[in-house]
C-alpha positions, 0 to 999 in steps of 0.5 A: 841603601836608598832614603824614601819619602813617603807620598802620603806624609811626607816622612823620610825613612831609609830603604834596603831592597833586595834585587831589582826596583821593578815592583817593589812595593814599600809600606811607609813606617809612620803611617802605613801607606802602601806605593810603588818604588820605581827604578826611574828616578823623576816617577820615584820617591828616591831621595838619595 
């Protein structure tokens, strides 16, 4: 389980995929902001 933050708001909300990173797309659940999750970590929203 991965903790995202949102580019738009900057809301952290907890992540759970399924299979690979490699275009994933999250939508944010405060604001509903659609954006990629990357598998690399400097391009991502990956917090923990």
């Amino acid at each position: 389980m991965f903790l995202l933050m949102c580019p738009k708001c900057k809301n952290k909300m907890k992540y759970q995929p399924r299979g690979s990173l490699d275009g994933k797309k999250k939508k944010c659940v405060y604001c509903g902001y659609s954006f990629t999750v990357h598998p690399d970590q400097k391009k991502s929203r990956i917090i923990s």
